[in-house]
ZAMARGU-4260 file (C-alpha; in steps of 0.2 Angstrom, whole numbers, plus 5000, padded with zeros to 4 digits):
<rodrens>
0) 5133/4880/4899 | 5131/4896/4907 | 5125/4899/4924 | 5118/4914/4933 | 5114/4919/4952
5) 5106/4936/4956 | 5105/4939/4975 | 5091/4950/4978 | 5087/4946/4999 | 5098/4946/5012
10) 5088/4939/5030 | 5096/4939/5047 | 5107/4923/5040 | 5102/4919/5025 | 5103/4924/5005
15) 5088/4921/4992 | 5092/4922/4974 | 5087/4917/4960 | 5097/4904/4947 | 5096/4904/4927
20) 5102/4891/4916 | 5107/4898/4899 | 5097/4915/4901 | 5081/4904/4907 | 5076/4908/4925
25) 5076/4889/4934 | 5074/4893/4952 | 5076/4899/4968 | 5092/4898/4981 | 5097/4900/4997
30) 5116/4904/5004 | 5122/4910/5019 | 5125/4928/5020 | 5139/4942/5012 | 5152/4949/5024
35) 5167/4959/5022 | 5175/4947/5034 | 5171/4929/5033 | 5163/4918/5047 | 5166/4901/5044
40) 5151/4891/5039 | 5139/4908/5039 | 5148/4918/5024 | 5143/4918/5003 | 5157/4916/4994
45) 5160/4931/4981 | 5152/4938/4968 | 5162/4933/4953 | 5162/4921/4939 | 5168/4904/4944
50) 5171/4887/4936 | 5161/4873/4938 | 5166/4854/4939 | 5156/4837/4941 | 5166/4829/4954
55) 5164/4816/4968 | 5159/4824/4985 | 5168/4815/5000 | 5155/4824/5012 | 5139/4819/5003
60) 5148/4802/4995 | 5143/4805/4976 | 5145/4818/4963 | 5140/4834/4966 | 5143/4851/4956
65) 5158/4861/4963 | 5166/4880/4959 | 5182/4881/4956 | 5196/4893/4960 | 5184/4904/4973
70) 5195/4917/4985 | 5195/4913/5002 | 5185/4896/5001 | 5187/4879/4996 | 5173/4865/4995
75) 5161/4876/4988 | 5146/4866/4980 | 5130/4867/4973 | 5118/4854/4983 | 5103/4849/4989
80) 5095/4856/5007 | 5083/4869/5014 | 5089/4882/5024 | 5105/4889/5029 | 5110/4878/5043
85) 5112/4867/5026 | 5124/4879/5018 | 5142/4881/5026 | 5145/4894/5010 | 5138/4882/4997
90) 5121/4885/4985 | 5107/4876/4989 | 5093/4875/4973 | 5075/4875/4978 | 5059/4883/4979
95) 5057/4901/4991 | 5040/4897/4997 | 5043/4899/5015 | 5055/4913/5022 | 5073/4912/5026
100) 5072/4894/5016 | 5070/4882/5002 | 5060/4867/4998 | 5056/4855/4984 | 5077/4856/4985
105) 5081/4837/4982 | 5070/4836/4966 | 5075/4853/4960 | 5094/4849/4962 | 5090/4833/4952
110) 5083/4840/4937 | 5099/4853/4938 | 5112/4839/4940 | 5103/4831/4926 | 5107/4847/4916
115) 5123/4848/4921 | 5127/4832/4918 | 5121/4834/4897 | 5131/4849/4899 | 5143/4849/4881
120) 5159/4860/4884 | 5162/4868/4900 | 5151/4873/4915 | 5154/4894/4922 | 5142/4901/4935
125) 5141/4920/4936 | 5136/4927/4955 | 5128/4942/4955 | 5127/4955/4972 | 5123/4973/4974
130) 5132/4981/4985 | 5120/4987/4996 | 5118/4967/5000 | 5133/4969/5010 | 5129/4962/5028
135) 5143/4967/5040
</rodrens>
């Protein structure tokens, strides 16, 4: 299964983009920000092409999608919540109907994680960025 984040708004501390499951657009996102130099807990990870595993979340005590192998972070999950106080460099799935966030996140991380879960072979997420999305 192939998927695909394009970020195309950077706010004040926060990232919209939006996700694709095999070429088919399936929603929104919200991240934390892109830096040159990380801030804990405030940075997007890299654009790149990452690995994705099913495996069980100490922090949110159950299985939860998480990207492997990504520079400079570890952790790095796709889960629910709504705006970037929610984040710490994770994805967050959703709907952007109100700025800097997103809602509908539980029910649309559900019907992802179902996805996922069906998933036959392995799981990559490609993370789009142009450069001039570059905060600081």
């Amino acid at each position: 299964m192939d998927l695909q984040l394009d970020r195309v708004f950077v706010g004040s501390d926060y990232t919209i983009g939006k996700f694709y499951v095999d070429e088919v657009f399936f929603c929104d996102t919200l991240e934390d920000v892109p830096r040159k130099e990380k801030i804990q807990d405030k940075t997007c990870i890299p654009a790149g092409k990452y690995k994705v595993e099913l495996t069980f979340s100490n922090r949110f005590q159950r299985i939860l999608p998480l990207l492997l192998d990504v520079p400079g972070f570890t952790g790095i999950r796709i889960h629910p919540g709504n705006d970037a106080e929610d984040t710490s460099g994770c994805i967050l799935p959703g709907v952007n109907d109100v700025k800097g966030k997103v809602t509908k996140s539980k029910v649309t991380f559900d019907r992802l994680f179902t996805m996922l879960e069906s998933a036959n072979g392995e799981i990559w997420i490609t993370i789009n960025q142009k450069a001039d999305l570059l905060v600081a």
